[in-house]
C-alpha positions in Angstrom: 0.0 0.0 0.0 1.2 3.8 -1.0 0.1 6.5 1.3 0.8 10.3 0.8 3.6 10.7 1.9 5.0 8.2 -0.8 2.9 10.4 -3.9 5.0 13.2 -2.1 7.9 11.6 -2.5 8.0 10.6 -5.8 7.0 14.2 -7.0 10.1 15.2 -5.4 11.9 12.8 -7.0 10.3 13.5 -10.5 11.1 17.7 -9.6 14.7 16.3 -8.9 14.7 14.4 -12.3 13.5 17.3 -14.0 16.6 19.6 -12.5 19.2 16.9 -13.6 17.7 16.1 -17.0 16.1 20.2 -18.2 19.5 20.4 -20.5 19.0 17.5 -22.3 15.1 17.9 -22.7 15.6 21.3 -24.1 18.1 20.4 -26.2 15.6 17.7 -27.4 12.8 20.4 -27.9 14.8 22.8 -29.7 15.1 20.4 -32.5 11.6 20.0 -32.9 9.8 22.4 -30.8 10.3 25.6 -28.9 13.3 25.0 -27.0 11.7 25.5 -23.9 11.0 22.3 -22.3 13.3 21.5 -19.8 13.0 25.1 -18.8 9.1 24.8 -18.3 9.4 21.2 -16.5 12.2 23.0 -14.3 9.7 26.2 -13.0 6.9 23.7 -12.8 8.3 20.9 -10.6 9.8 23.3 -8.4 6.7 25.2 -8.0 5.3 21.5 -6.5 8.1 20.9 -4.3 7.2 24.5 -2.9 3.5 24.1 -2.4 3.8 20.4 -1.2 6.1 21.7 1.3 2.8 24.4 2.4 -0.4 22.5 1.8 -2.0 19.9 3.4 -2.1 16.5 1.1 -3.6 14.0 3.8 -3.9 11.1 0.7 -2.4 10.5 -2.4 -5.3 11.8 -4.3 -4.8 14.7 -2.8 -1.1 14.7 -3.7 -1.7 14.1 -7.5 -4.6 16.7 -7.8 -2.1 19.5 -5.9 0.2 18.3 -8.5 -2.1 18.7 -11.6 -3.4 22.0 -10.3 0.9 23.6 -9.7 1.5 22.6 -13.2 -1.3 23.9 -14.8 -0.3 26.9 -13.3 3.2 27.2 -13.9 4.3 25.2 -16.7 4.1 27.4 -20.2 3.3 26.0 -23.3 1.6 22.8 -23.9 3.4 20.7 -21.0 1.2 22.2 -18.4 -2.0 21.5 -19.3 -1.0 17.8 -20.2 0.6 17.1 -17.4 -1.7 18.6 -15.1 -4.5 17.4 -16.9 -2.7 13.7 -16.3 -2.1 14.2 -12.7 -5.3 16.3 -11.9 -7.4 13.1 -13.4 -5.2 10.4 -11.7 -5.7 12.3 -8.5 -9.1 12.1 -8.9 -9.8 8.8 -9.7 -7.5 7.5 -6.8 -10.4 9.6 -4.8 -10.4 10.4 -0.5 -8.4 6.6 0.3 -5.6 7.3 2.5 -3.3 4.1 1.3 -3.6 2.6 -2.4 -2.5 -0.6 -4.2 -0.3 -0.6 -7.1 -3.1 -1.4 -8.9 -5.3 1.3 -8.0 -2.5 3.7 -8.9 -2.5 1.7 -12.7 -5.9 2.6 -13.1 -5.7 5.9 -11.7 -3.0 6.9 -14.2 -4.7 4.9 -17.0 -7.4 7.5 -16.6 -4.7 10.2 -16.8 -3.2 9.2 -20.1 -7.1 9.1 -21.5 -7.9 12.2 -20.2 -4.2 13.6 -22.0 -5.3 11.7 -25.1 -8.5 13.4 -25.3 -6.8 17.0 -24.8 -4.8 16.8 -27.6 -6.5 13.9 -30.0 -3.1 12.1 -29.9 -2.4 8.4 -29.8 0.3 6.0 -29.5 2.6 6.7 -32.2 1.9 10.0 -32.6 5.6 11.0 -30.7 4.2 12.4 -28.1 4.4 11.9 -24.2 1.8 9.4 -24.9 4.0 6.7 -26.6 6.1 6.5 -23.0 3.0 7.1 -20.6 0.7 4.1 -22.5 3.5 0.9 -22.7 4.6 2.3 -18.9 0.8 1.9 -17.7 0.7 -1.3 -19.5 3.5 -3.1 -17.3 2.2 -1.9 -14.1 0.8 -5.0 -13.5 4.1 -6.4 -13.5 5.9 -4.0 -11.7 7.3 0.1 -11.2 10.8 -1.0 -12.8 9.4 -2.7 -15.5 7.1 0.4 -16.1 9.9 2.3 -15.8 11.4 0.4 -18.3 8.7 0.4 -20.8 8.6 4.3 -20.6 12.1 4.5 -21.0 11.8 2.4 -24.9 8.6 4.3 -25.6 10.4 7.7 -25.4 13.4 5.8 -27.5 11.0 4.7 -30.4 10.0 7.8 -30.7 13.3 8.8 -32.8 12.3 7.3 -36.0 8.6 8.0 -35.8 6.9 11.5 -38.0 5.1 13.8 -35.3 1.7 14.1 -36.1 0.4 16.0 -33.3 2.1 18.9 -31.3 4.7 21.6 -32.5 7.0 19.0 -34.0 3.7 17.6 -36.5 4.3 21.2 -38.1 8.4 19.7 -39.2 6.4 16.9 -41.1 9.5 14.6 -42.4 12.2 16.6 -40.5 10.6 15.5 -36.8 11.5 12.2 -37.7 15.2 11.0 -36.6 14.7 13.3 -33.2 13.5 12.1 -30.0 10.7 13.2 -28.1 10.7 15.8 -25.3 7.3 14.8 -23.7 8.1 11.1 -24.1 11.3 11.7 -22.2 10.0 13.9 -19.5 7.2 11.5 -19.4 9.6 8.3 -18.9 12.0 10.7 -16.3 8.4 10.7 -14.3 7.7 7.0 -14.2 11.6 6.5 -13.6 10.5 8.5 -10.7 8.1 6.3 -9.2 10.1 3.1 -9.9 12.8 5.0 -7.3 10.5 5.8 -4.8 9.1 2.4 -4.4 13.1 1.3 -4.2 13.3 3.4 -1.6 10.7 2.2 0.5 
């Protein structure tokens, strides 16, 4: 069982993430986007940090929805409202419980990535964040490394794929032989959770 103050620990984790990895994901973005990803991600996550550190989150619902609403809020372009859109929903469905099973957290984020899907009309194999988020919620059921790991060879198939949704759909051809910036960010969050539950 998870309780809040694991959520709150893996969003620290994830802001911690961010910090080490915003170099790389805006180098990613400024080949097909706006060169402001990491950046974004960076102001974002440690506007969480902040406000977890202020507010009461009593559950992990709580926890996520905080989440959802800081990013919204901070993150510029289209990484906030996706994200906090995905955490906002998870948050949620994961509801008032004060502990929750691995499995209740899979279908909390499973609602998440539909909810992110349905913002932005994008599917698997569109090279967005949704080609790491869908295989990591697939495995689960097996286990946070193995999710971890999933999301971490979505993100890398994304390389040869042609964006068809987002800024990089407007490169056509020339988005393809680049990696995603959402599908990394997105695997650096599941890589996350994987190291909080090795740390419990």
């Amino acid at each position: 069982m998870m309780d809040a103050d694991f959520f709150r620990r893996w969003m620290e984790l994830a802001a911690a993430a961010v910090e080490r990895e915003a170099d790389r994901l805006t180098e990613l973005d400024s080949a097909i986007g706006d060169a402001d990803h990491g950046s974004n991600l960076q102001r974002g996550f440690a506007a969480l940090v902040a406000a977890l550190d202020k507010e009461e989150t009593a559950t992990p619902g709580a926890v996520l929805v905080l989440a959802g609403r800081q990013l919204i809020s901070t993150v510029g372009g289209a990484s906030g409202p996706l994200y906090g859109t995905l955490m906002r929903r998870a948050g949620k469905t994961l509801g008032d419980a004060a502990e929750v099973t691995p499995a209740q957290l899979a279908e909390a984020l499973r609602a998440g990535v539909t909810a992110v899907a349905g913002l932005g009309g994008a599917k698997a194999g569109d090279k967005t964040m949704l080609d790491a988020l869908e295989p990591a919620v697939d495995a689960l059921g097996e286990s946070f490394a193995a999710a971890a790991q999933a999301a971490e060879r979505g993100a890398l198939a994304t390389v040869p794929m042609r964006a068809r949704k987002g800024r990089a759909s407007y490169l056509g051809e020339r988005s393809v032989g680049h990696q995603d910036p959402g599908a990394t960010s997105s695997a650096l969050l599941i890589a996350a959770l994987a190291e909080a539950e090795a740390a419990r």
